[in-house]
TIKOL-758568 format. One line per 5 residues: their letters; for each residue x, y, z of C-alpha. Coordinates in steps of 0.2 Angstrom, whole numbers, m for minus. Layout:
N
a) X Y Z  ...
//
This chain:
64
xxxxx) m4 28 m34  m20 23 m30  m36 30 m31  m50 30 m19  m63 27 m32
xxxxx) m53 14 m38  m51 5 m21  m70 7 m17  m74 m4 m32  m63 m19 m25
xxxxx) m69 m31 m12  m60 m35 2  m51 m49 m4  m42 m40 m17  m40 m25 m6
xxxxx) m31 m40 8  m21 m46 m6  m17 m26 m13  m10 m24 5  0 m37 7
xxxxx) 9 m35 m10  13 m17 m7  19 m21 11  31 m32 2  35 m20 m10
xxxxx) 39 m8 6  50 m20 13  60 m23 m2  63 m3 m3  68 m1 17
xxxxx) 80 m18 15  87 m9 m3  87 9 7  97 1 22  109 m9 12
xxxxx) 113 4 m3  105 19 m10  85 21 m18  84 29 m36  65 34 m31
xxxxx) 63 37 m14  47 44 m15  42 28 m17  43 24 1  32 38 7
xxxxx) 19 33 m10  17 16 m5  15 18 13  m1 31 8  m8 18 m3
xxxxx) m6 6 12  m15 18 23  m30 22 11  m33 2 6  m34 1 25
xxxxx) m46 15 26  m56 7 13  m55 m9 23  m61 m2 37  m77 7 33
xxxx) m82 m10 22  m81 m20 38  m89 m7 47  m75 m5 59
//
């Protein structure tokens, strides 16, 4: 799990890159989840936050 203070301290590079590893990561859980059963399935639910809060951070560094 990340932290904000930890993503406030990236630039938005990293946080880009960040995303896009963790969104592959969530597929990876959703394509194992379909197909047979997750050992950690609060995984899906942690990784989608993370997702959300790098967004967030994104976001207010663009000034969007």
């Amino acid at each position: 799990m990340l932290k904000m203070t930890e993503i406030n301290k990236m630039d938005t590079s990293a946080i880009n890159l960040k995303v896009a590893e963790l969104r592959k990561e969530l597929f990876d859980l959703k394509l194992q989840k379909a197909t047979t059963s997750v050992e950690k399935s609060h995984l899906l639910t942690t990784i989608k936050r993370d997702i959300a809060r790098l967004k967030t951070a994104l976001n207010s560094k663009t000034g969007n």
